[in-house]
N, C-alpha and C positions, 0 to 999 in steps of 0.2 A: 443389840440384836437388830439385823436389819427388816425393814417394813416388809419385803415379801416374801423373808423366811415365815415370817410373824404368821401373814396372809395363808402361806403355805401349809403350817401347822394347821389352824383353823379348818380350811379348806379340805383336808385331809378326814381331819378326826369327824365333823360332821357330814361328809360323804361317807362315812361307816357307820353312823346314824339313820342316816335318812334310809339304809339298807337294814338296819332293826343289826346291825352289829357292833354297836358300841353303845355308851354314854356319854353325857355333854353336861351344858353349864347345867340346868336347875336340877341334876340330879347326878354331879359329875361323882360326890362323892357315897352316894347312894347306890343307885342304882345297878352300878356294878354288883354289889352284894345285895341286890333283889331284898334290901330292908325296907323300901319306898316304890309304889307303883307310880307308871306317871299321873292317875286320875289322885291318887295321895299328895301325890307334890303337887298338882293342881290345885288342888282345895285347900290346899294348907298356904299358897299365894293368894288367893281370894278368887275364885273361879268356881261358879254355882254347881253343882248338879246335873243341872238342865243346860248350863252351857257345855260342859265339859261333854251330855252325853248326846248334842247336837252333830260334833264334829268328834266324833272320839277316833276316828283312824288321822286325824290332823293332829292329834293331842300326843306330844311326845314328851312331855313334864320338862321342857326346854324352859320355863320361862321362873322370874324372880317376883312377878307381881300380873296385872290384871289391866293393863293400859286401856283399854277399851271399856271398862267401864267404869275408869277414871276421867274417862275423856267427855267432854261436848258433843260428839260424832250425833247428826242430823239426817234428816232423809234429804235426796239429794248433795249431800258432802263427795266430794272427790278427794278420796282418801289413802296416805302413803304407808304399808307397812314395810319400815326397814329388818332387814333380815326376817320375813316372813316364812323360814321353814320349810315346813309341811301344810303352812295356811290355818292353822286356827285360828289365830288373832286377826285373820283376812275374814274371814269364815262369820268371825262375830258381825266386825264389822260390817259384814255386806248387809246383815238382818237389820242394821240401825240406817244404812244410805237408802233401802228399796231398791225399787228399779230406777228411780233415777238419779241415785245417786252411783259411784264407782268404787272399787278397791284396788289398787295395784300392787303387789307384792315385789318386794326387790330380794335378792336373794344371790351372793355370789357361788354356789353351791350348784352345779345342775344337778345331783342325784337328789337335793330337795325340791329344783323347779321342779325335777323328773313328778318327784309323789305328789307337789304340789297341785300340778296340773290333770294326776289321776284323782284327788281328791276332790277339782273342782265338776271332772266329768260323775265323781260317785255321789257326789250332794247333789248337782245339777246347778250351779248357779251358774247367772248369766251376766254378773255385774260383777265378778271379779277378775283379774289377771293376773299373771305373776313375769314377772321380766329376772331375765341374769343379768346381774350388774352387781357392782362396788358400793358400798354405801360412801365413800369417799370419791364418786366420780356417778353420781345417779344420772340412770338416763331418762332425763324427767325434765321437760320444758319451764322454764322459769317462773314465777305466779302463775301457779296452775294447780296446786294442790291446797285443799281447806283443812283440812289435819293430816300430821303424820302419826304414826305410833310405833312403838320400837319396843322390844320385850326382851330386855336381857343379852343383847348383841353391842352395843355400844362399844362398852366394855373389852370386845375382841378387839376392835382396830388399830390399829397399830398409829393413826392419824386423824385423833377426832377432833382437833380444831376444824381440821377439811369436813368431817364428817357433820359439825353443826354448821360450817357456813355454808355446804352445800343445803343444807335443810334451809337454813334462811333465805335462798336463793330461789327454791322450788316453791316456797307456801306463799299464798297469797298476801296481800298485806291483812291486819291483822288474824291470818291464818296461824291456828296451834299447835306442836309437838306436846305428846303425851308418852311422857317415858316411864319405864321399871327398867331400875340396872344397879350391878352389884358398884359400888364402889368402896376404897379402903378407911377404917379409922384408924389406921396407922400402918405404918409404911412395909413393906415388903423389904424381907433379905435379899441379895443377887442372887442366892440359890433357888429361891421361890420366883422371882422372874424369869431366871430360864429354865424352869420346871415347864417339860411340854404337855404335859396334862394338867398343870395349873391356868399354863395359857389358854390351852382348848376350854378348860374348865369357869371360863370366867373369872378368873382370882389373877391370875400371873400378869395379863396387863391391864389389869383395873388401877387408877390412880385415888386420891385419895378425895375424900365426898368438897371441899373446899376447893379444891383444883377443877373439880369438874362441873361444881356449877357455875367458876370463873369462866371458864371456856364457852358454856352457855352464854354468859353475858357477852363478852367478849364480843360472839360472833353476831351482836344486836340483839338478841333476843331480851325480855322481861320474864323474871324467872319465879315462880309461886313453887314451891315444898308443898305436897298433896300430904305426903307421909313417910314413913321409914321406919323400915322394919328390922330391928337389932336381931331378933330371934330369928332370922333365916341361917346366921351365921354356924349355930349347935345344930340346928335341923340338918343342915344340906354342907356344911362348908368346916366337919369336923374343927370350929370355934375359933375360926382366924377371923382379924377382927375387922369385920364386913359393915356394910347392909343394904337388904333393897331400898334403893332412892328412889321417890314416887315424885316426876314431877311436872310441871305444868309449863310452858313456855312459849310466849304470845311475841308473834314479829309486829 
């Protein structure tokens, strides 16, 4: 299947999101039949309370895990979230940089920069941003970012070798990526690959958890496993054999 069919599906079904007319990855098989809300699938990937009711119109139960407060993020950090949404995971973040630190959200989606950027006028922050761009082609000056963080979008690309060397290319030296993303424990039918709602859905181009921390390395990085979480796969992913990968990755 080529890359910007791939793109296109994606691009597609999360602009029906960010419009409150669809569902996506952390609740692809959910929330269609309203058995999970999004502050449900929130908490049940590790998301408090009080963050969830911080930014609750950024909160769309899109994510696999809680990257931000897995991460090291500092006050003062210049901070990259890829596929940022609706900005929640920007949103955390900005509370941990201050003022002078930064958030930038990348997002190839404008009907999510669109909400994103009504979000950031309805919280009031002054230290976050969100740009339209590729996670495979970031418009993002070279050592210039102190963490990334990525929630559950990885996964979609259709080209994540490019998607981790450009991460190695934007962070500082030893600057850190902090991810949550589905990846497989075992391999997908061709009918599940070109399934266009497994795609959207995070599953159809997920590869499998050994391939994908390869590509981590691969692309320079030093790679630390925070955690993994078997049981999202019965929660959200009617029991294909998954899980959120939590991990750490220092250039």
């Amino acid at each position: 299947m080529k890359k910007e069919y791939i793109k296109k599906i994606v691009r597609v079904k999360y602009s029906k999101i960010a419009k409150n007319s669809d569902c996506g990855c952390g609740n692809n098989f959910t929330c269609c039949n309203a058995s999970l809300s999004a502050e449900e699938i929130s908490k049940s990937i590790g998301y408090s309370e009080e963050e969830i009711n911080s930014a609750s119109e950024a909160n769309l139960g899109l994510g696999c895990g809680n990257p931000v407060a897995l991460s090291t993020i500092k006050e003062g950090d210049v901070v990259l979230d890829l596929g940022s949404g609706a900005g929640f995971d920007a949103f955390l973040a900005a509370k941990k940089v201050g003022n002078k630190g930064k958030v930038i959200g990348l997002d190839m989606t404008e009907a999510m920069i669109r909400k994103a950027k009504e979000n950031v006028e309805r919280y009031g922050y002054k230290n976050v941003e969100f740009k339209l761009g590729e996670i495979e082609h970031m418009p993002i000056e070279a050592n210039t970012i102190d963490v990334i963080i990525s929630n559950c979008v990885i996964n979609l690309s259709p080209d994540k070798k490019r998607v981790f060397s450009e991460a190695y290319r934007v962070l500082k030296d030893g600057g850190k990526m902090f991810i949550s993303d589905i990846v497989l424990l075992e391999e997908l039918t061709q009918e599940q690959r070109n399934d266009k709602e497994l795609i959207a859905g995070c599953v159809g181009g997920a590869i499998l958890k050994d391939e994908y921390i390869k590509l981590i390395q691969n692309a320079g990085f030093k790679v630390k496993v925070l955690a993994e979480d078997k049981k999202i796969s019965k929660r959200q992913y009617n029991g294909i054999k998954l899980e959120s990968l939590k991990i750490e990755a220092r250039k």
